[in-house]
C-alpha positions as a Markdown table, in Angstrom:
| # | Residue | x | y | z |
|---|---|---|---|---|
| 1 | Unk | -41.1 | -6.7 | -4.2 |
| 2 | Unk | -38.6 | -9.1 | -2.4 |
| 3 | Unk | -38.8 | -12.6 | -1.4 |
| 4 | Unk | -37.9 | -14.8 | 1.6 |
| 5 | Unk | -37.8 | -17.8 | 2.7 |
| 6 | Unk | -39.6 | -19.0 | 6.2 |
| 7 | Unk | -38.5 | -22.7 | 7.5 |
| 8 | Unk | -40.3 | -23.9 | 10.4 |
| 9 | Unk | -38.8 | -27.5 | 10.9 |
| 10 | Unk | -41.7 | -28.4 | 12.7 |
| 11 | Unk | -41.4 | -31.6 | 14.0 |
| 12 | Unk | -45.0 | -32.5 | 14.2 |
| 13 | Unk | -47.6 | -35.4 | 13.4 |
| 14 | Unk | -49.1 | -34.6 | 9.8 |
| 15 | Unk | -51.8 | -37.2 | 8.6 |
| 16 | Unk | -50.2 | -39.7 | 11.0 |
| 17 | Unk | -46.6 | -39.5 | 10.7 |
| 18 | Unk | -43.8 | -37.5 | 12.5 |
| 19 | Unk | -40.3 | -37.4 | 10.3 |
| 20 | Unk | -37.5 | -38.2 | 12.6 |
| 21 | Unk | -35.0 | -35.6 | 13.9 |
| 22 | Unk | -32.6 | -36.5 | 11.0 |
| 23 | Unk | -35.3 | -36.6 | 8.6 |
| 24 | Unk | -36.6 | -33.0 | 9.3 |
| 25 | Unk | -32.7 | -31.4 | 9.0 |
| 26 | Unk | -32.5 | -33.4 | 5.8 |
| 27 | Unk | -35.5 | -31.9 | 4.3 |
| 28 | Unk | -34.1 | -28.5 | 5.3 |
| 29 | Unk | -30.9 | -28.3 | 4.4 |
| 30 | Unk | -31.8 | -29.8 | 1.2 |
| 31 | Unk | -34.7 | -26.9 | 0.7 |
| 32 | Unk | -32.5 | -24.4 | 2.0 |
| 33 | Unk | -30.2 | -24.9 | -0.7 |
| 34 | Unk | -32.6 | -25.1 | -3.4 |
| 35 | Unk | -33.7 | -21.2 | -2.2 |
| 36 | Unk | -30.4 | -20.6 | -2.5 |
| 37 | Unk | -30.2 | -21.9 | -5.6 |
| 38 | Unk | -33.3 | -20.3 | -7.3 |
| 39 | Unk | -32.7 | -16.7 | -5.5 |
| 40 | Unk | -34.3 | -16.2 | -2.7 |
| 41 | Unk | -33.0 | -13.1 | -1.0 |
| 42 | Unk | -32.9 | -14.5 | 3.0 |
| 43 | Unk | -33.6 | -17.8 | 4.5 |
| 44 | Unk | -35.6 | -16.9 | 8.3 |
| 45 | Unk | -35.2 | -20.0 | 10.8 |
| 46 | Unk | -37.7 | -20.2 | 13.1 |
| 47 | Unk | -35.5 | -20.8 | 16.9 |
| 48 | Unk | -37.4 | -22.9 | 19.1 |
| 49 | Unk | -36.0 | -23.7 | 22.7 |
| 50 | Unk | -37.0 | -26.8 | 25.8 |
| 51 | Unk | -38.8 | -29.7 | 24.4 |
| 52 | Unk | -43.0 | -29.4 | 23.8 |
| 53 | Unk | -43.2 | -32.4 | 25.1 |
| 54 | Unk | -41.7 | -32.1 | 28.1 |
| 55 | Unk | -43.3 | -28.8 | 29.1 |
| 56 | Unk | -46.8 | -30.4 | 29.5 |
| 57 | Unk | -45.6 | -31.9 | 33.3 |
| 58 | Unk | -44.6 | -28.4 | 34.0 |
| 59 | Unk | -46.8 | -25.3 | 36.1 |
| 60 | Unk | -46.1 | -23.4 | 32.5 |
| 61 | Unk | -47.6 | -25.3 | 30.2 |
| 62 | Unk | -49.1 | -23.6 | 26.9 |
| 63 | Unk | -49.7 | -26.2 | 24.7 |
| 64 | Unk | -50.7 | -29.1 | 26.7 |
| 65 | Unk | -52.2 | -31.1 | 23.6 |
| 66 | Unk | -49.5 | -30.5 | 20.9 |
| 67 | Unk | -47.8 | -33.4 | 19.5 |
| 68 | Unk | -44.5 | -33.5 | 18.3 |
| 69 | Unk | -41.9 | -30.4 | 18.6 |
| 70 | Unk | -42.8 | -27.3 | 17.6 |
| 71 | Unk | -39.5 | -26.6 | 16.5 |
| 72 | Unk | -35.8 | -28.0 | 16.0 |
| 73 | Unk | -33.6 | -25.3 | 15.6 |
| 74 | Unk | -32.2 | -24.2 | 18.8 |
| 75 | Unk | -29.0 | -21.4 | 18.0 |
| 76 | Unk | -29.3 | -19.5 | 14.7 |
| 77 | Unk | -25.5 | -19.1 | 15.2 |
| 78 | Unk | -24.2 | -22.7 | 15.1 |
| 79 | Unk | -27.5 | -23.0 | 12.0 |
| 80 | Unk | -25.9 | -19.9 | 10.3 |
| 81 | Unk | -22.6 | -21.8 | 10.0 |
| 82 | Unk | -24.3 | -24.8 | 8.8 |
| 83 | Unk | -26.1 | -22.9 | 6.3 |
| 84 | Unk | -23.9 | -20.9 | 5.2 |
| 85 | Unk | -21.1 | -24.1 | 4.2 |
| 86 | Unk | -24.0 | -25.4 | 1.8 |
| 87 | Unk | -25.0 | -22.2 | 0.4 |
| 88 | Unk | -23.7 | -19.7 | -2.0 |
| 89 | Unk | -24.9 | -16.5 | -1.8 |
| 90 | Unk | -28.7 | -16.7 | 0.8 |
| 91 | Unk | -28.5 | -14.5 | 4.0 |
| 92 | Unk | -29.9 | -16.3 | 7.0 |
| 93 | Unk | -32.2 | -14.8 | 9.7 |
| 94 | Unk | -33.9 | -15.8 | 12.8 |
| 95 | Unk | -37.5 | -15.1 | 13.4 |
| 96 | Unk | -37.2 | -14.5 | 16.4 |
| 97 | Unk | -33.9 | -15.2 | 18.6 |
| 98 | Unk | -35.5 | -15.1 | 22.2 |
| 99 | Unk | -33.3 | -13.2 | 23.9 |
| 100 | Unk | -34.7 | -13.6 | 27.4 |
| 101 | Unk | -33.7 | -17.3 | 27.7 |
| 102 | Unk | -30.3 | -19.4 | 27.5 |
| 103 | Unk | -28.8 | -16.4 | 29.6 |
| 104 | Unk | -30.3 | -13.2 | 28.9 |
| 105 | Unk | -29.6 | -10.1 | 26.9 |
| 106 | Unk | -25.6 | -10.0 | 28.1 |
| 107 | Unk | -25.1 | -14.1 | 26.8 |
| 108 | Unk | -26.8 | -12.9 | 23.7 |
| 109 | Unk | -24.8 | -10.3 | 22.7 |
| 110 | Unk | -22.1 | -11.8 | 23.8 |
| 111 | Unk | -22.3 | -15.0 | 21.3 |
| 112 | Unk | -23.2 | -13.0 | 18.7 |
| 113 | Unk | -20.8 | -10.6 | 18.9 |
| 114 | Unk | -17.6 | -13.6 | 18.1 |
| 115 | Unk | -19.5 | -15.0 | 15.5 |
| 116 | Unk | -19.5 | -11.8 | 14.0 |
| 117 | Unk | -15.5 | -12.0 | 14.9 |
| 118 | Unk | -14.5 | -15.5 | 13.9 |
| 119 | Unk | -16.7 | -15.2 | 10.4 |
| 120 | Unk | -14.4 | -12.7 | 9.4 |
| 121 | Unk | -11.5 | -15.0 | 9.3 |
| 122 | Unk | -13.4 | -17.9 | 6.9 |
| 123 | Unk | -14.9 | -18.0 | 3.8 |
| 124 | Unk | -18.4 | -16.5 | 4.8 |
| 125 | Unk | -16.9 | -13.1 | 6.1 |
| 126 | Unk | -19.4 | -11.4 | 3.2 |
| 127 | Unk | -22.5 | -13.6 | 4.3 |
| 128 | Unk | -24.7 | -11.6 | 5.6 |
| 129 | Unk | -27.1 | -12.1 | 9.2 |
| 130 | Unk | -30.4 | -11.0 | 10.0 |
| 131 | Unk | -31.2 | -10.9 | 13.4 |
| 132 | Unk | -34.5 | -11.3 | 14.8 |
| 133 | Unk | -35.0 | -10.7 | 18.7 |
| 134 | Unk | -37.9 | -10.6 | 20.9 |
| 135 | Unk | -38.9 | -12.4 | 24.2 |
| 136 | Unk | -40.2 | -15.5 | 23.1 |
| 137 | Unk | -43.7 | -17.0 | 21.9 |
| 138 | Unk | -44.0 | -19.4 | 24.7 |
| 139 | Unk | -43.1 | -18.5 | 28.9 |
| 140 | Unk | -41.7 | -22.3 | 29.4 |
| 141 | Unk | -38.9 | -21.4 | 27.5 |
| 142 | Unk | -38.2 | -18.4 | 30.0 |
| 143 | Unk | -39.3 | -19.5 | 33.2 |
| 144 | Unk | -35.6 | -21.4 | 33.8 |
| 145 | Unk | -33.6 | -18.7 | 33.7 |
| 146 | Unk | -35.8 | -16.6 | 36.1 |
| 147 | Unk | -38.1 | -14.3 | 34.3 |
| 148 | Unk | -41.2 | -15.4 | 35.1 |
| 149 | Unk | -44.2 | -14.1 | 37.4 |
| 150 | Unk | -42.4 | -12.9 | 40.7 |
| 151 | Unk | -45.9 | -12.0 | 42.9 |
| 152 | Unk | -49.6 | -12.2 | 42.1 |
| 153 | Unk | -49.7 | -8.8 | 40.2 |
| 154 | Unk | -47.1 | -9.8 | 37.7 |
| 155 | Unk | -48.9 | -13.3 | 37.6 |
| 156 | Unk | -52.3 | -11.2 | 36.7 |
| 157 | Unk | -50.6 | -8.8 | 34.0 |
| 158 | Unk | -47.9 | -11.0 | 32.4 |
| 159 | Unk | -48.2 | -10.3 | 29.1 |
| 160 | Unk | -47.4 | -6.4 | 30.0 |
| 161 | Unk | -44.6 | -7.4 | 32.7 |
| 162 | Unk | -42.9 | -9.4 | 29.6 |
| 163 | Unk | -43.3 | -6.0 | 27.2 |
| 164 | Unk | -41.0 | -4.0 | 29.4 |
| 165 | Unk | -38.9 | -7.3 | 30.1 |
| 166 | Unk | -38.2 | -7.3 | 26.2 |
| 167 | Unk | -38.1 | -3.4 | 26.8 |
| 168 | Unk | -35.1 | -3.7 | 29.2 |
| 169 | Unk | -33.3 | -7.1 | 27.5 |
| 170 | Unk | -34.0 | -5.6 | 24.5 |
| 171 | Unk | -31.5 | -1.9 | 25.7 |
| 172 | Unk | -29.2 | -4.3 | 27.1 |
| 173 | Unk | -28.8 | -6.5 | 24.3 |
| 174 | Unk | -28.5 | -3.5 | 21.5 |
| 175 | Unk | -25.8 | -1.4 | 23.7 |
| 176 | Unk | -23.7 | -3.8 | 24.6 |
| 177 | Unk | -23.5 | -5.0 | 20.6 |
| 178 | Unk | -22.6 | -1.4 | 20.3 |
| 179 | Unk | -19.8 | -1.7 | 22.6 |
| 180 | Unk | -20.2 | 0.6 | 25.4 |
| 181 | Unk | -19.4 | -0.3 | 29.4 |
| 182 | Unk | -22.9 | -1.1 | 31.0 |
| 183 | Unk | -24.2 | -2.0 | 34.2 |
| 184 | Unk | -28.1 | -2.6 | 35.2 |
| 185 | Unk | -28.0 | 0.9 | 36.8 |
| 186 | Unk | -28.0 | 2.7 | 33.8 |
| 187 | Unk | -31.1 | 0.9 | 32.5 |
| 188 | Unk | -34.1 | 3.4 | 33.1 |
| 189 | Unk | -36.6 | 1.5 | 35.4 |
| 190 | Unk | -39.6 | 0.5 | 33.7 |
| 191 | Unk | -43.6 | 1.8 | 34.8 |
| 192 | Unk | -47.1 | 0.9 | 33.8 |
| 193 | Unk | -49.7 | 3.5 | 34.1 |
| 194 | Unk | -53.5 | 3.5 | 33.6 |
| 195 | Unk | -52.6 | 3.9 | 29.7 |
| 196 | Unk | -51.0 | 0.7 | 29.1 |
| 197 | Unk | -54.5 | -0.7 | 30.2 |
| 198 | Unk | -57.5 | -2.2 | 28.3 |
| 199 | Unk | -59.5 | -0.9 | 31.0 |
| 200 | Unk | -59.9 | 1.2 | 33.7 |
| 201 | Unk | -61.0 | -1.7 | 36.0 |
| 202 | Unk | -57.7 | -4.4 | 35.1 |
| 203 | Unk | -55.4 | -0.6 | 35.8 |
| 204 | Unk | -57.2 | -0.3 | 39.7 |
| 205 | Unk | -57.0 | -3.6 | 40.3 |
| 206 | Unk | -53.4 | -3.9 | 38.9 |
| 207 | Unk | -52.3 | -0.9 | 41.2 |
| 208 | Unk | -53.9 | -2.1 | 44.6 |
| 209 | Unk | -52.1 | -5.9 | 44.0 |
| 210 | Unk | -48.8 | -3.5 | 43.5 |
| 211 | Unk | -49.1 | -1.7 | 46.4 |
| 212 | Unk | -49.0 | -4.7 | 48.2 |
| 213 | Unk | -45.7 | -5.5 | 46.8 |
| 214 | Unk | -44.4 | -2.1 | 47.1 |
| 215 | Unk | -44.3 | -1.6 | 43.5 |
| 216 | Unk | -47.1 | 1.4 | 43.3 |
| 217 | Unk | -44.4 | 4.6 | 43.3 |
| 218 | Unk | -46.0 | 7.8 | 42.4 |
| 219 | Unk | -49.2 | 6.8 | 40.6 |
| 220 | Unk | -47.5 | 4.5 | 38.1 |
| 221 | Unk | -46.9 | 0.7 | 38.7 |
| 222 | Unk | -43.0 | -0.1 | 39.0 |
| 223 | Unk | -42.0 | -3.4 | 37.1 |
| 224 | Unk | -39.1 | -4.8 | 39.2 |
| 225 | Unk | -35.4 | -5.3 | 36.8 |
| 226 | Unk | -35.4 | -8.7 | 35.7 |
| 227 | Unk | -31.3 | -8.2 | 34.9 |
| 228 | Unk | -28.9 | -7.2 | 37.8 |
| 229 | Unk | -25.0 | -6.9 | 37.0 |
| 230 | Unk | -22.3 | -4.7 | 37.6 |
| 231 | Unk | -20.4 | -3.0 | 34.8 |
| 232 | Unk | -19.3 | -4.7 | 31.7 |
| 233 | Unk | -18.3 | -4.8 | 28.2 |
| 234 | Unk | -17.8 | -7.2 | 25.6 |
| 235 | Unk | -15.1 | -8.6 | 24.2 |
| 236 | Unk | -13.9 | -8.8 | 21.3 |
| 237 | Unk | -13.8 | -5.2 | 21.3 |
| 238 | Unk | -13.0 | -4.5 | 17.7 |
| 239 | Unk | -15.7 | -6.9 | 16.0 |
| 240 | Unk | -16.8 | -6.3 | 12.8 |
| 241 | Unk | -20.9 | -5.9 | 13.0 |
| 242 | Unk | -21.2 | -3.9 | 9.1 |
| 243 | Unk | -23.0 | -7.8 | 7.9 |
| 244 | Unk | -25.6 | -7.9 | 10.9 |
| 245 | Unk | -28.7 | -6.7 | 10.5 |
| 246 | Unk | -31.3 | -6.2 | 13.4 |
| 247 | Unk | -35.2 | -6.7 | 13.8 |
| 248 | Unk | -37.4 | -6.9 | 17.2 |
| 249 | Unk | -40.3 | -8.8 | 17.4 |
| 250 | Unk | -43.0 | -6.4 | 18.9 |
| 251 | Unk | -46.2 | -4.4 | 17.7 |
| 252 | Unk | -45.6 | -2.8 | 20.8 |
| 253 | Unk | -44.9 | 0.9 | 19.2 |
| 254 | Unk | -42.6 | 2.1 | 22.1 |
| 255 | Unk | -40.2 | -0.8 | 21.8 |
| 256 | Unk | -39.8 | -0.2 | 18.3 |
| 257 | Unk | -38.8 | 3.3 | 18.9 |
| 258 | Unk | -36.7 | 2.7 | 22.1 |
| 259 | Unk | -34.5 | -0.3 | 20.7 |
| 260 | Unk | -34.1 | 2.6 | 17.3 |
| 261 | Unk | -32.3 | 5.5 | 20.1 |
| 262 | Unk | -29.6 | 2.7 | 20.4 |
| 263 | Unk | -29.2 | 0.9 | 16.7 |
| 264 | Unk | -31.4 | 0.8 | 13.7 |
| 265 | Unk | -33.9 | -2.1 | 14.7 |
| 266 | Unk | -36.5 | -3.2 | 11.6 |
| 267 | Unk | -39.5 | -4.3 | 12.8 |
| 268 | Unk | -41.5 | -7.9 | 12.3 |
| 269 | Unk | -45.4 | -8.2 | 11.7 |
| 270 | Unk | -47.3 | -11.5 | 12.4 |
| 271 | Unk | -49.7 | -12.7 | 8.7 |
| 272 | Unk | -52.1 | -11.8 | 10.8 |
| 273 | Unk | -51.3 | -8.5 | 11.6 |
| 274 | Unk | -54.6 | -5.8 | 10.2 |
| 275 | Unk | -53.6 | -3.4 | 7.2 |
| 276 | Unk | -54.3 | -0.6 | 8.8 |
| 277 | Unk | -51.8 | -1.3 | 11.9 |
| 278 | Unk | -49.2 | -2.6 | 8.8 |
| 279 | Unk | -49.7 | 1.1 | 7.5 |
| 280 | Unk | -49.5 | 2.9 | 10.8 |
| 281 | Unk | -46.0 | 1.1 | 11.6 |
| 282 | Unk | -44.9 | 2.3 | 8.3 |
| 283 | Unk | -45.7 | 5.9 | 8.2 |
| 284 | Unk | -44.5 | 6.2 | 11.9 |
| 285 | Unk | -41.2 | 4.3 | 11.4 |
| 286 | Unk | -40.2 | 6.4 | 8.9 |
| 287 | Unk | -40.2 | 9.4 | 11.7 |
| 288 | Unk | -38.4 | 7.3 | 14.5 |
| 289 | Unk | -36.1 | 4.6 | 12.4 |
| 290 | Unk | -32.2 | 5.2 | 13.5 |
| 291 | Unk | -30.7 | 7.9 | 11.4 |
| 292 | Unk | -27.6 | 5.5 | 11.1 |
| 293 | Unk | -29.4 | 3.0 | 8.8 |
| 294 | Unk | -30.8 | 5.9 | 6.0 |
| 295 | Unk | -34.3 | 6.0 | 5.4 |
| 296 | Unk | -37.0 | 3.8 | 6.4 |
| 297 | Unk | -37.7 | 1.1 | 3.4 |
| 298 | Unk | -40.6 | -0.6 | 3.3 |
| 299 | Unk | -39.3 | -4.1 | 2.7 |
| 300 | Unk | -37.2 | -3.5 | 6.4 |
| 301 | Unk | -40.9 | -5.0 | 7.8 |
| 302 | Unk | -41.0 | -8.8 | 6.3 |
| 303 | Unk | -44.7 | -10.1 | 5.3 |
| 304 | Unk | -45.3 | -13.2 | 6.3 |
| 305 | Unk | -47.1 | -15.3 | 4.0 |
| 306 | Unk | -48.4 | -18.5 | 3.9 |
| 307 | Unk | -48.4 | -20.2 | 0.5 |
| 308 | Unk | -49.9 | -23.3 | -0.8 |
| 309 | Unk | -49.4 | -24.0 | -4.6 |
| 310 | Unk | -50.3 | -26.3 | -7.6 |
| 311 | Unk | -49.4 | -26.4 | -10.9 |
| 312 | Unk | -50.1 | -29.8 | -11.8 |
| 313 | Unk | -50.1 | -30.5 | -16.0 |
| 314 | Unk | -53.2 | -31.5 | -17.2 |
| 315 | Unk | -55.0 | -29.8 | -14.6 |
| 316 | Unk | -57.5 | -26.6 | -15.3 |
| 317 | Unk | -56.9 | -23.3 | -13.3 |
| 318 | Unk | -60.1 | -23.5 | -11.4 |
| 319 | Unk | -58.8 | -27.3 | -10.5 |
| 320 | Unk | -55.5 | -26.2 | -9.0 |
| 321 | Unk | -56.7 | -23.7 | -7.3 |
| 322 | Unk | -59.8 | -26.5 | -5.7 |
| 323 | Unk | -56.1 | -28.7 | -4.9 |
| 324 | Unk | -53.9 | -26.1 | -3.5 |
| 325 | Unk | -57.0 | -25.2 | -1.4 |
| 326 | Unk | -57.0 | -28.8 | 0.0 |
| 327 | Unk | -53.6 | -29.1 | 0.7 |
| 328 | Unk | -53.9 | -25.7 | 2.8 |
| 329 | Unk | -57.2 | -27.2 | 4.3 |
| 330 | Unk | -55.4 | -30.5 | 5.4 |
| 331 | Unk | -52.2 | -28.3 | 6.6 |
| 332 | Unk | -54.5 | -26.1 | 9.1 |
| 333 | Unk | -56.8 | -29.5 | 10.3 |
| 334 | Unk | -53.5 | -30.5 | 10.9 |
| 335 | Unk | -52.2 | -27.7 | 13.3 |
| 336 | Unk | -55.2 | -27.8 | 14.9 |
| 337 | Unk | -55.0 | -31.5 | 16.0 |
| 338 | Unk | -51.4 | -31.0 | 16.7 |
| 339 | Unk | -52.2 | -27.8 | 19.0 |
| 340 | Unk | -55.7 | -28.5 | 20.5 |
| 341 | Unk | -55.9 | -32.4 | 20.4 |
| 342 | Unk | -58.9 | -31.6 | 18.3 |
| 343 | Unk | -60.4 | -30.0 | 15.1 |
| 344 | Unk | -62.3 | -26.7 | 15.3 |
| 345 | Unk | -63.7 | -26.5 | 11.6 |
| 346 | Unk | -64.3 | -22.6 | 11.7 |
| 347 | Unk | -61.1 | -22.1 | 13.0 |
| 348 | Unk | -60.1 | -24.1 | 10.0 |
| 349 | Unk | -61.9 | -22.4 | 7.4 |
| 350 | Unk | -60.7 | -18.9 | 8.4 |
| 351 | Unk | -57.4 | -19.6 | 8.9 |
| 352 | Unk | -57.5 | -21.1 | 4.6 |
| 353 | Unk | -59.2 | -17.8 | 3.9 |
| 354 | Unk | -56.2 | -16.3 | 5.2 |
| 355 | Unk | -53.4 | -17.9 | 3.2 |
| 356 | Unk | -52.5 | -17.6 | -0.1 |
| 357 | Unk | -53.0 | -20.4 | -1.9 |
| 358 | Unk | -54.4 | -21.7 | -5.9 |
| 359 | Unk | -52.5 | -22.3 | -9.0 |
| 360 | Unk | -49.7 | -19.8 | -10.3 |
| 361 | Unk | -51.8 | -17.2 | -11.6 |
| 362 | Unk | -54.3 | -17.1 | -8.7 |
| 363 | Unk | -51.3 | -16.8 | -6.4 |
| 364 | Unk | -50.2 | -13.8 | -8.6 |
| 365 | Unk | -53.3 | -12.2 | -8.6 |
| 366 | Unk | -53.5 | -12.7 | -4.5 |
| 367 | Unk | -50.6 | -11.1 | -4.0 |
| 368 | Unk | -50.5 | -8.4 | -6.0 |
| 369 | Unk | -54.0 | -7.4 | -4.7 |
| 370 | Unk | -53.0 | -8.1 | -0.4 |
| 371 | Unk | -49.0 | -6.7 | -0.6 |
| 372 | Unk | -47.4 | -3.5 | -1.6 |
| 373 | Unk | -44.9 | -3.5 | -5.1 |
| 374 | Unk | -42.5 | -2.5 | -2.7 |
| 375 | Unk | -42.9 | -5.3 | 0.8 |
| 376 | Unk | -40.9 | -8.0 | 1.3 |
| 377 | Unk | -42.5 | -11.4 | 1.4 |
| 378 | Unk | -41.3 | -14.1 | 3.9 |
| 379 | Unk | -43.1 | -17.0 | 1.6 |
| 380 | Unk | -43.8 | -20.0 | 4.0 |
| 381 | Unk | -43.5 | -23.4 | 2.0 |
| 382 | Unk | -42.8 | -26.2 | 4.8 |
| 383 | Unk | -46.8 | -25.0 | 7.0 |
| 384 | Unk | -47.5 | -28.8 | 8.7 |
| 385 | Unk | -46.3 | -30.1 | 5.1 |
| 386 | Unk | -43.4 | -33.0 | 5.8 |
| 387 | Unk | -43.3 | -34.1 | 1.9 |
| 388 | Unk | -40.3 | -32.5 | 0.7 |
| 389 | Unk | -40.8 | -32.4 | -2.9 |
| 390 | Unk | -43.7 | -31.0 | -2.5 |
| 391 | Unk | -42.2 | -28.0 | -0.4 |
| 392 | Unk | -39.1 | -28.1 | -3.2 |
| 393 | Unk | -41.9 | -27.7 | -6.3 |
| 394 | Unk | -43.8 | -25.0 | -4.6 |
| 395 | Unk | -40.5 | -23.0 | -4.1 |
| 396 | Unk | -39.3 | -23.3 | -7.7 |
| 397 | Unk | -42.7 | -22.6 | -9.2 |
| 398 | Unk | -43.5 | -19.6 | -7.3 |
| 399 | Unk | -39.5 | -18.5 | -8.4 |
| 400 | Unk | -40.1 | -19.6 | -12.1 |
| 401 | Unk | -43.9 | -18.6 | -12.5 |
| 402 | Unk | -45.7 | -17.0 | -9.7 |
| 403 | Unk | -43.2 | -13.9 | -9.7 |
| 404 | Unk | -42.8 | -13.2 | -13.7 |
| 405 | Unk | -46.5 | -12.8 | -13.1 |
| 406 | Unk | -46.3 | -10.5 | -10.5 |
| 407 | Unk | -43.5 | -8.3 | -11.9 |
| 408 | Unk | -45.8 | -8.2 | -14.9 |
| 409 | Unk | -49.1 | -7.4 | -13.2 |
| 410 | Unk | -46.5 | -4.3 | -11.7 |
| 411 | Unk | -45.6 | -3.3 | -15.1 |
| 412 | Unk | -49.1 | -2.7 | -16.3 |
């Protein structure tokens, strides 16, 4: 099994009090290096863009009641560079990169492509990156730069006209890393038919809205290009990309395989994600994963897992486990508030059930029951939890305690 890191820097009211900016990027460069430090394989930076705050006066608001900022970190890039100047050794990932705002899929590549250049000329030119891409959690950040609803049928179906957006960002974006010539005319147009549908009722009523649009064409539905240029290539021509790594944040089965005919594209699952859909990805990933990365690897789809630990001396098993259980019971009451303005208590009590939380050896026993020997863990530490040596301890006992268990538990 490998581990991860997961840092949030969630700028958010907990119990009352919101750290300052300063505050929040002092508590995560400070546990950054400490996962450095004890081991930790990669250090995934949640990238966050346009203020929460703000977005409640807008026609796109999504979370009207949440307080604070759901995130701080803005460019993985410029974080990479910051990271890796304190850090020895820890890779550094996004999860996700939205590749849809701040210029689309050609600004994207673009930028990433000379940092790939100018980190070969310092002292990080063996770090390596892991790239997470997808469209975005949240249409505010999007809606700027001009992919957004364009007529009532894409208004009515969003969340499928956003797929194929990611679908056709997501082409761009890989083959222009690649370093071909492109222009938008070489993108295959994107459809929705009656398949892509929950029901036969959403697909008719889809089809007659298209038709008044003129985007019915042959008994599928048309979805419009969201990204029109002439041909182009990237410069510099002769980066070195051999240290970048690639993931795309879908479940959606045929963008997984699609962005894999262009480069070999892991693939992210949310902690909610059901086993049986974790096992399907697997088995089928192994048939359509790029032939230039080898052979599909389990650990190349990241677990996320939530983790709330004790190990207080003095205390009895059964009484960690009753304290790490409150702290992930306060941590989730205080999402809620942050997201909702209020506290749904059996939204509350199912999301606990779904972490993994309790003293050292209950965590051991959790994980080794829920995860493969073979996954890779993205452990989240800093979940609506501002008190930085608590984050710190958790980290280093899970490290020092909660895995010796685990590799034990393997060996028997």
């Amino acid at each position: 099994m490998k581990y991860d890191v997961f840092f949030s820097i969630s700028q958010t009211a907990v119990d009352g009090h919101t750290p300052t900016t300063s505050e929040m990027f002092e508590n995560f460069f400070d546990q950054v290096k400490l996962a450095d430090d004890l081991g930790y394989e990669t250090a995934w930076v949640a990238e966050t863009h346009l203020s929460c705050q703000t977005q409640k006066k807008t026609s796109f608001r999504v979370v009207p009641e949440f307080s604070g900022e759901i995130g701080l970190n803005t460019d993985i890039l410029q974080m990479a560079a910051a990271i890796f100047d304190q850090t020895k050794q820890i890779k550094v990932g996004s999860a996700i990169r939205n590749i849809i705002c701040n210029g689309g899929p050609v600004a994207h590549a673009e930028a990433l492509k000379t940092f790939m250049t100018l980190k070969q000329f310092g002292p990080h030119k063996d770090r390596e990156l892991e790239i997470g891409f997808a469209a975005g959690r949240f249409d505010f950040t999007n809606a700027p730069y001009g992919v957004r609803p364009r007529n009532e049928w894409e208004m009515s179906f969003w969340h499928m006209v956003k797929s194929k957006a990611l679908e056709e960002a997501a082409e761009i974006f890989l083959r222009l890393l690649k370093g071909e010539e492109l222009s938008s005319s070489m993108i295959a147009p994107k459809f929705l038919n009656a398949s892509d549908f929950r029901s036969k009722e959403d697909w008719e009523k889809a089809s007659k809205m298209a038709k008044v649009e003129g985007d019915y064409e042959g008994g599928e539905i048309k979805v419009q290009k969201f990204f029109d240029f002439e041909i182009l290539s990237l410069i510099p021509l002769d980066a070195d990309m051999s240290k970048l790594h690639l993931t795309v944040g879908t479940h959606d089965p045929k963008i997984q395989e699609h962005c894999n005919r262009f480069w070999p594209t892991k693939v992210f699952n949310l902690s909610i994600t059901p086993p049986k859909v974790i096992e399907e990805t697997h088995l089928r990933m192994q048939e359509v994963f790029s032939k230039e990365g080898g052979p599909w690897r389990r650990w190349y789809m990241p677990r996320t897992a939530m983790i709330f630990l004790d190990d207080t001396s003095g205390l009895s098993r059964e009484e960690k486990n009753e304290k790490a259980k409150l702290k992930a019971h306060s941590a989730w009451e205080n999402y809620w508030k942050a997201m909702a303005g209020t506290i749904d208590q059996s939204k509350v009590d199912n999301a606990v059930n779904s972490t993994i939380y309790g003293s050292p050896e209950d965590v051991a026993d959790k994980i080794s029951v829920k995860y493969h020997p073979h996954d890779k863990l993205m452990l989240w530490f800093d979940f609506n939890n501002h008190d930085n040596n608590d984050v710190k301890n958790a980290m280093s006992t899970f490290k020092e305690k909660v895995i010796p268990l685990i590799d034990a538990y393997g060996k028997n």
